[in-house]
C-alpha positions as CSV (number, residue, x, y, z in Angstrom):
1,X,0.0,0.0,0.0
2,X,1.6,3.4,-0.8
3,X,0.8,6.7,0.2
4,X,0.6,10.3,-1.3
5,X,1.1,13.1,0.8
6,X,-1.0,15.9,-1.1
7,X,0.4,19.9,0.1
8,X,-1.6,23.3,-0.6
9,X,0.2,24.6,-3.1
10,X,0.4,28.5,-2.9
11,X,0.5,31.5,-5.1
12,X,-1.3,31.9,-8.5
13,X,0.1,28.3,-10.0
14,X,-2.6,28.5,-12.9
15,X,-0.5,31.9,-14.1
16,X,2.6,30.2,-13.6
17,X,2.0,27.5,-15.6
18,X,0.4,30.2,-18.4
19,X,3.6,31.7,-17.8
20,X,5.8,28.6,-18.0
21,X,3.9,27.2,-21.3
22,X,4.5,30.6,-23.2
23,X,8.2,29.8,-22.9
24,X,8.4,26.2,-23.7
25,X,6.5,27.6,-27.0
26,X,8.7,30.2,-27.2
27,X,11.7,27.5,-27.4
28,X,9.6,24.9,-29.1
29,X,8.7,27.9,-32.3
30,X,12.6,29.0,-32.1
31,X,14.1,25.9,-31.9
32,X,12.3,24.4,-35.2
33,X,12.8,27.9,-36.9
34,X,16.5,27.4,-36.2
35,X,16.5,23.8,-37.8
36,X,14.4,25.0,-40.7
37,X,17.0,27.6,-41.7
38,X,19.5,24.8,-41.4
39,X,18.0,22.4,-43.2
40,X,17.1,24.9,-46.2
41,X,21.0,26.0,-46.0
42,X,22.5,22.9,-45.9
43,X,20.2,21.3,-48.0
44,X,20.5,24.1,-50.9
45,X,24.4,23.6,-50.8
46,X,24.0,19.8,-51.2
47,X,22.2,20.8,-54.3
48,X,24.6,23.4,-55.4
49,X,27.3,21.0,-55.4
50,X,25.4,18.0,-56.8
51,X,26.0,19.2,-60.5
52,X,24.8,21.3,-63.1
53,X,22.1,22.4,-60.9
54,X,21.4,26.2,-60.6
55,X,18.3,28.8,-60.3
56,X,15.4,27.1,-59.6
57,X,16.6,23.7,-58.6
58,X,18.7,25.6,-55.5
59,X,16.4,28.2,-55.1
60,X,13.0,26.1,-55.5
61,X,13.7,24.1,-52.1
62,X,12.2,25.7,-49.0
63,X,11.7,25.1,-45.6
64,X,9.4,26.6,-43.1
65,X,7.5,26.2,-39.9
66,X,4.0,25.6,-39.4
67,X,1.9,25.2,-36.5
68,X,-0.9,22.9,-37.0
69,X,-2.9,21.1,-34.4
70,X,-1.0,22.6,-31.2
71,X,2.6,21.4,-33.0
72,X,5.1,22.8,-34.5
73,X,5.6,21.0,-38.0
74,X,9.1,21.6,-40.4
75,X,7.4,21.4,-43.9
76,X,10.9,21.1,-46.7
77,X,9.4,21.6,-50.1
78,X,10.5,21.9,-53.7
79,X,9.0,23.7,-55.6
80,X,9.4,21.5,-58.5
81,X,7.9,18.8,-57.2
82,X,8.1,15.3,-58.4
83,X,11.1,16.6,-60.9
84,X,13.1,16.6,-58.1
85,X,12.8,12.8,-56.8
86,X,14.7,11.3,-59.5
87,X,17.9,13.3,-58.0
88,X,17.2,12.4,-54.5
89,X,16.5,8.6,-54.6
90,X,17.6,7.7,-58.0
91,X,15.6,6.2,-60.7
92,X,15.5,4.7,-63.8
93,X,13.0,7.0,-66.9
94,X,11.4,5.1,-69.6
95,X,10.7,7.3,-72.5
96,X,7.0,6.5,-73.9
97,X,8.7,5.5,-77.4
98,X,12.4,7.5,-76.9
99,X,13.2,10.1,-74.6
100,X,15.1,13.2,-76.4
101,X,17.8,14.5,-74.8
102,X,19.6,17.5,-75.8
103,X,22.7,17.4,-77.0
104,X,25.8,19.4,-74.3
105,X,26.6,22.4,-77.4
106,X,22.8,22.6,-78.5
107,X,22.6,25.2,-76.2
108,X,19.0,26.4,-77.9
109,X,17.7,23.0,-76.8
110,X,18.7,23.4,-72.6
111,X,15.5,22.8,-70.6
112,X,13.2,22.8,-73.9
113,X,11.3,19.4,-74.7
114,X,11.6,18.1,-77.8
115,X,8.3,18.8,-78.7
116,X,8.7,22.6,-77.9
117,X,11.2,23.3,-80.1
118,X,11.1,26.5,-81.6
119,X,12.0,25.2,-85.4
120,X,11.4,22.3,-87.1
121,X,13.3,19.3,-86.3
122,X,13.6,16.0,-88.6
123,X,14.5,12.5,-87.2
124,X,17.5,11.1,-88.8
125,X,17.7,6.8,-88.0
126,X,21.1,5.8,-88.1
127,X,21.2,2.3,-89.3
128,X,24.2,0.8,-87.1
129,X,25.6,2.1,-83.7
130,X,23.9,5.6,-82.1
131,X,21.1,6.6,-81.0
132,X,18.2,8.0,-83.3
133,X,19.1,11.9,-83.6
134,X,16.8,15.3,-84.4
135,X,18.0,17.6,-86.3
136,X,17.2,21.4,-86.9
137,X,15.7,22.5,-90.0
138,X,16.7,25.8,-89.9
139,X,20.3,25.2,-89.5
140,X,21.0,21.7,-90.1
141,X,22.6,20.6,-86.3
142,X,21.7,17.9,-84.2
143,X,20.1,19.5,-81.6
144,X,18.8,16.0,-79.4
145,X,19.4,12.2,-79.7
146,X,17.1,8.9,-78.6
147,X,17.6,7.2,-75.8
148,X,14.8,4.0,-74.5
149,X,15.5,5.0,-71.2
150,X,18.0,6.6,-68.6
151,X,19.5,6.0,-65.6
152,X,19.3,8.5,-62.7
153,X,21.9,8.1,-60.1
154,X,20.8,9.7,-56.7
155,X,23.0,12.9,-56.4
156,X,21.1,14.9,-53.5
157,X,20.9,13.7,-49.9
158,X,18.1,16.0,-48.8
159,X,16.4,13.8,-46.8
160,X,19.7,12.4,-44.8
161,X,20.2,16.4,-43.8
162,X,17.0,16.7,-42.8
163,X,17.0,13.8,-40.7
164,X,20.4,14.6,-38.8
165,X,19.2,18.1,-38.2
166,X,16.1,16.8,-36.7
167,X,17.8,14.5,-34.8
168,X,19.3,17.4,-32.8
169,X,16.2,19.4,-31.7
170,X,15.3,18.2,-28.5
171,X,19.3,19.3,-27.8
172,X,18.1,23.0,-29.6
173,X,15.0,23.5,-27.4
174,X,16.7,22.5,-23.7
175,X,19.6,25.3,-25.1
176,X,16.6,28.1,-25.9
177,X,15.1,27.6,-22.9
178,X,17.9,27.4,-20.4
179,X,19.0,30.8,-22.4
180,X,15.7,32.4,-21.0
181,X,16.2,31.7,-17.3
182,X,19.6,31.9,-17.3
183,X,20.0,34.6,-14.3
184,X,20.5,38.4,-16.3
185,X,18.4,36.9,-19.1
């Protein structure tokens, strides 16, 4: 049989705790804004130095806080979407019949389907060896060739950063809020 021994507890407790919950928010909203920045730092300069991958592919990937449901919830995004997966886990693209890929001096043809090709193109089928290639009709260069499909190899560990970072917030929260009662705080 155990026993409790129960004391009257004195002073306004139900403001202290009001009082005392405002900082643990405080610490829990600064903590994951701290690890947000991080995660969209580091994680951009993965990117950065994965490649040949500039503008929108850095700049596209953001990270932010949101408080939904009493929590406080890191939301990383791309802002390309599902163009980005390939890079982070790897994969392997079919093309429907061939997919065309430019060719590294048809500068014209960077970032431009095929199909949206300013000029004309005509497909030239080699008999032996290469690929299938499209030329341009307006100046006679190869501007893409044919490939069935192409391997992706993963190039971006987004998700590994993300995960290490979060892996350190409880350490980020117990640092914010012994900063606030440190004494002269």
């Amino acid at each position: 049989m155990s026993f409790a021994r129960i004391d009257l507890v004195k002073g306004d407790w139900q403001r202290d705790i009001g009082v005392l919950t405002g900082y643990v928010n405080t610490a829990l909203y600064q903590a994951a804004t701290d690890a947000a920045t991080m995660m969209q730092t580091q994680s951009r300069a993965n990117i950065s130095g994965a490649g040949k991958f500039n503008g929108e592919w850095i700049d596209g990937l953001t990270a932010r806080v949101d408080k939904s449901a009493g929590h406080f919830v890191i939301l990383v995004e791309h802002s390309l979407g599902a163009m980005v997966r390939p890079h982070q886990y790897g994969a392997q693209i079919f093309g429907r019949q061939l997919l065309w890929i430019p060719f590294e001096f048809a500068y014209e043809a960077k970032n431009i389907y095929a199909r949206f090709f300013p000029h004309k193109l005509v497909w030239v089928n080699r008999k032996k060896g290469p690929p299938p290639i499209l030329v341009s009709t307006v100046d006679g260069q190869p501007k893409y060739f044919g490939k069935e499909r192409v391997f992706v190899p993963k190039r971006w560990n987004v998700v590994e950063i993300c995960t290490e970072i979060g892996k350190g917030i409880n350490d980020m929260i117990t640092a914010k809020l012994e900063a606030m009662f440190e004494p002269g705080a």
